[in-house]
C-alpha positions as CSV (number, residue, x, y, z in Angstrom):
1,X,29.6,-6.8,16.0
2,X,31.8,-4.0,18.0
3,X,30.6,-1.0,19.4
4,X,30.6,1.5,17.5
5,X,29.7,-0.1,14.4
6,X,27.4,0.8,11.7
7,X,24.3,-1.5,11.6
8,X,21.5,-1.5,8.4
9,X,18.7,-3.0,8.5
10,X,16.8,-3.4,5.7
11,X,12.9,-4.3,6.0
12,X,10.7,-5.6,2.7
13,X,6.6,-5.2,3.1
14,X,3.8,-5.1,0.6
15,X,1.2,-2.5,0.7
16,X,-1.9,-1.5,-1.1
17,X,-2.1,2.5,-2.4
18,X,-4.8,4.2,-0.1
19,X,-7.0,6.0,-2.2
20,X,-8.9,9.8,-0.5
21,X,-11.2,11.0,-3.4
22,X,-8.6,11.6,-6.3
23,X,-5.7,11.2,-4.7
24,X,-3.4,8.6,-3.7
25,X,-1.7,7.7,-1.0
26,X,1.7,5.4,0.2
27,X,2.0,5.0,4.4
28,X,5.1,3.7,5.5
29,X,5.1,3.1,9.5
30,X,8.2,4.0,11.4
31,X,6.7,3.3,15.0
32,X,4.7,1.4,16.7
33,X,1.6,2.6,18.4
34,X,1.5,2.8,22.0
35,X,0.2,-0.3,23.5
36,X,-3.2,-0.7,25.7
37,X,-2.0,-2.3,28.3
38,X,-5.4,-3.0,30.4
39,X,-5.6,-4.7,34.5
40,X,-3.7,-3.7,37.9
41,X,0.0,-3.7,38.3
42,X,1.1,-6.8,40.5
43,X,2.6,-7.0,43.4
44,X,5.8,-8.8,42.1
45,X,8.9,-7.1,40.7
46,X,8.6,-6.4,36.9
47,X,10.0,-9.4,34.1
48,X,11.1,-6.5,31.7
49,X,12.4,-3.2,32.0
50,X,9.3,-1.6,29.7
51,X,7.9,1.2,31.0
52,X,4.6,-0.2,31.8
53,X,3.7,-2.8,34.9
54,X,3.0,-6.2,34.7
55,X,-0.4,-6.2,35.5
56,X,-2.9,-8.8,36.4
57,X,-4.2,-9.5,33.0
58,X,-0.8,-8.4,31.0
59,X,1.8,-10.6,32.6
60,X,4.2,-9.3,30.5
61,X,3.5,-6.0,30.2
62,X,7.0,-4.4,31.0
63,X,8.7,-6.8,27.9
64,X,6.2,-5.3,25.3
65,X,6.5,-1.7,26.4
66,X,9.7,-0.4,25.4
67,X,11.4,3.1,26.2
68,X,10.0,5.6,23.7
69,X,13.3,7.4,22.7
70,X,13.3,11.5,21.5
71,X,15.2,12.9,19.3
72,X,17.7,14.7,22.1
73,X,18.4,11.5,23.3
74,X,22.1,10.1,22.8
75,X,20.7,6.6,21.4
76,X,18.3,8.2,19.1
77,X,17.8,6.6,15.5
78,X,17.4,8.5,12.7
79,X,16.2,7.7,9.3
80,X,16.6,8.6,5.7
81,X,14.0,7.6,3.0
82,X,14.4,7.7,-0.9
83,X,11.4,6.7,-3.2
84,X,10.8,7.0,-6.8
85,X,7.6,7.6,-8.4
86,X,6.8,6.3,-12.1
87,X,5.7,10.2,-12.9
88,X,4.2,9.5,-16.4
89,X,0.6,10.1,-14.7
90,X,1.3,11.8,-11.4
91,X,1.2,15.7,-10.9
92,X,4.6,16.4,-10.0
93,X,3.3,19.8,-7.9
94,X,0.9,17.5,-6.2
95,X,3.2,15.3,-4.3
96,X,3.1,16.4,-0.6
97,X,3.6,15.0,2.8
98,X,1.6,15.9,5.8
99,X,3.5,13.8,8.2
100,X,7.2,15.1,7.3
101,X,9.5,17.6,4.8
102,X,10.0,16.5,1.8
103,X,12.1,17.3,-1.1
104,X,10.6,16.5,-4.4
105,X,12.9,16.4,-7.5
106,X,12.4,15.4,-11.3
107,X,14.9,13.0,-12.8
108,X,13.6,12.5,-16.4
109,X,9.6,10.9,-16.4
110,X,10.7,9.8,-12.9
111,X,9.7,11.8,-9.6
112,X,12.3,11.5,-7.0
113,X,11.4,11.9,-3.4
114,X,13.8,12.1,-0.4
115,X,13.4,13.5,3.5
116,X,13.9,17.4,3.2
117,X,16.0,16.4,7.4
118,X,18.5,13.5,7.4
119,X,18.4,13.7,11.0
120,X,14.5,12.2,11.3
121,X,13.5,10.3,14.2
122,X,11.3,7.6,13.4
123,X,8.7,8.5,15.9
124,X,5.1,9.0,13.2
125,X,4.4,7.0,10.3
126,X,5.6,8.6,7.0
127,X,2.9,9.4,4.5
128,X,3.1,10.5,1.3
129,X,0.0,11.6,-1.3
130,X,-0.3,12.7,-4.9
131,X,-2.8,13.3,-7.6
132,X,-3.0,11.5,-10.4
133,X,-3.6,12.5,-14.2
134,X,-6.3,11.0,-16.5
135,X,-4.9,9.2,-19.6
136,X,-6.0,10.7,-23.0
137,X,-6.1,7.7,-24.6
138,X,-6.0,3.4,-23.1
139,X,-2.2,3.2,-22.4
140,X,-0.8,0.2,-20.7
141,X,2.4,-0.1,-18.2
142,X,4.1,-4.1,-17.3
143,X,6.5,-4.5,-15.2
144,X,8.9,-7.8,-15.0
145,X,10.8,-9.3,-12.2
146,X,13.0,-12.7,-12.1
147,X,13.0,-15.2,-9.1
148,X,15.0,-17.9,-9.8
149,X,14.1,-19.1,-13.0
150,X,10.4,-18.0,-12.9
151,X,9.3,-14.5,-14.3
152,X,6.7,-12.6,-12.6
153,X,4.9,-9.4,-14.6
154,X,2.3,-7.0,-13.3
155,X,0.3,-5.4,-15.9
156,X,-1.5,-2.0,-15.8
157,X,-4.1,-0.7,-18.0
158,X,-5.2,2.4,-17.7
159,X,-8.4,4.1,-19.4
160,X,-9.4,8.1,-20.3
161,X,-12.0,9.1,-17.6
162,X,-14.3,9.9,-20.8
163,X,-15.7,7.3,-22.8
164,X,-15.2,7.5,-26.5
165,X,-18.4,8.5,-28.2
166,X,-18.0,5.2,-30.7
167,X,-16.2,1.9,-29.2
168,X,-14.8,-1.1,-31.2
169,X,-17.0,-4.5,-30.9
170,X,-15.7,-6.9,-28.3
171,X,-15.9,-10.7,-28.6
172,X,-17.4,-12.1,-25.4
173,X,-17.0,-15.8,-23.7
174,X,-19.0,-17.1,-21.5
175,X,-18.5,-20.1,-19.5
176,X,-20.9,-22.0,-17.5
177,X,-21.0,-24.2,-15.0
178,X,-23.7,-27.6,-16.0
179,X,-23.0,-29.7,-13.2
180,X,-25.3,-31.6,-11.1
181,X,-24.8,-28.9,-8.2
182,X,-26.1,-26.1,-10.6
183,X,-29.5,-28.0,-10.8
184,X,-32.9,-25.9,-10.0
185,X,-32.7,-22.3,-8.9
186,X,-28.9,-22.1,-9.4
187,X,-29.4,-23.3,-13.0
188,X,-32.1,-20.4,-13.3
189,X,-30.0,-17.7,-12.1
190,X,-27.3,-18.8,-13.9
191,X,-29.6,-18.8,-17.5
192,X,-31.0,-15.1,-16.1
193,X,-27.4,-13.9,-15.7
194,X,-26.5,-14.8,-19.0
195,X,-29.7,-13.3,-20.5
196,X,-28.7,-10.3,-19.0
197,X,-25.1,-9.9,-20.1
198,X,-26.8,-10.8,-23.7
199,X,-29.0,-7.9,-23.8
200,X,-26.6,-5.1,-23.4
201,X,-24.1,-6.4,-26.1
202,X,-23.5,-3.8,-29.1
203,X,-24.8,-4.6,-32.5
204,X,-21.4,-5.4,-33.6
205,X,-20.4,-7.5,-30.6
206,X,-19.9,-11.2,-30.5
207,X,-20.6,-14.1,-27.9
């Protein structure tokens, strides 16, 4: 690599939604926190050039305490951030950012979502929420992807907030566990469950 030349990186993370009341929300970090960096600077000369002394119970507190760069700074990095959003149940007007500008387009039943500045510095975590719609009726969403020669689906199914007055019957299976291990009390909570489950089944249901 020369100087001068244009380096990507390109990071891959898994991330549960965050969920406020109704809406929904993605958090994607772009810096680190500032570290705690607890005990009394030694004598010797720093390990690191950090910004932060080694201390007596942080040895290596200047290595893990880099300089915290601005955006006037010649050496600044900048970011650029493009996400798409399935918009089949999303409220398009409800997409927002508190952290940042955003610009938030349509591109068919997709929801396109880009950094209003391309000029960002990656100094606060990027957080975007939305609102979701109810579904009318049950509808379902898979999606596919192929790793060598295994395929991997995640499966989605998504049900109206109101109950229909009138449901179809539903065949049930139960499976319990008779071992020796299940004997006395187990056994008996384990009959109790299943008496349970039994009494709320509809007059057309099945076990």
């Amino acid at each position: 690599m020369q100087s001068g030349d244009l380096v990507i990186i390109r990071l891959r993370y898994f991330q549960t939604l965050r969920t406020l009341g109704g809406t929904r929300a993605v958090e994607i970090p772009f810096c680190p926190g500032v570290r705690y960096i607890p005990g009394q600077p030694l004598l010797r000369g720093n390990r690191g050039r950090g910004v932060v002394d080694d201390t007596d119970q942080v040895s290596d507190a200047s290595r893990i305490t880099p300089v915290r760069i601005d955006a006037g700074h010649p050496d600044a990095a900048y970011v650029a951030v493009r996400g798409r959003w399935e918009g089949r149940f999303i409220e398009g007007k409800s997409l927002c950012s508190p952290s940042h500008r955003i610009d938030v387009k349509r591109d068919g039943q997709d929801i396109c979502v880009t950094l209003s500045s391309q000029d960002e510095v990656p100094d606060r975590d990027l957080v975007v929420r939305w609102t979701e719609k109810d579904a009318e009726t049950i509808a379902s969403r898979v999606w596919t992807r192929q790793k060598g020669n295994q395929t991997y689906a995640l499966m989605e199914i998504r049900a109206p907030r109101t109950a229909p007055a009138e449901r179809r019957p539903v065949d049930y299976y139960f499976l319990v566990d008779r071992s020796g291990s299940m004997a006395g009390e187990k056994w008996d909570k384990a009959v109790e469950a299943l008496r349970s489950c039994m009494g709320v089944l509809g007059a057309r249901d099945r076990a």
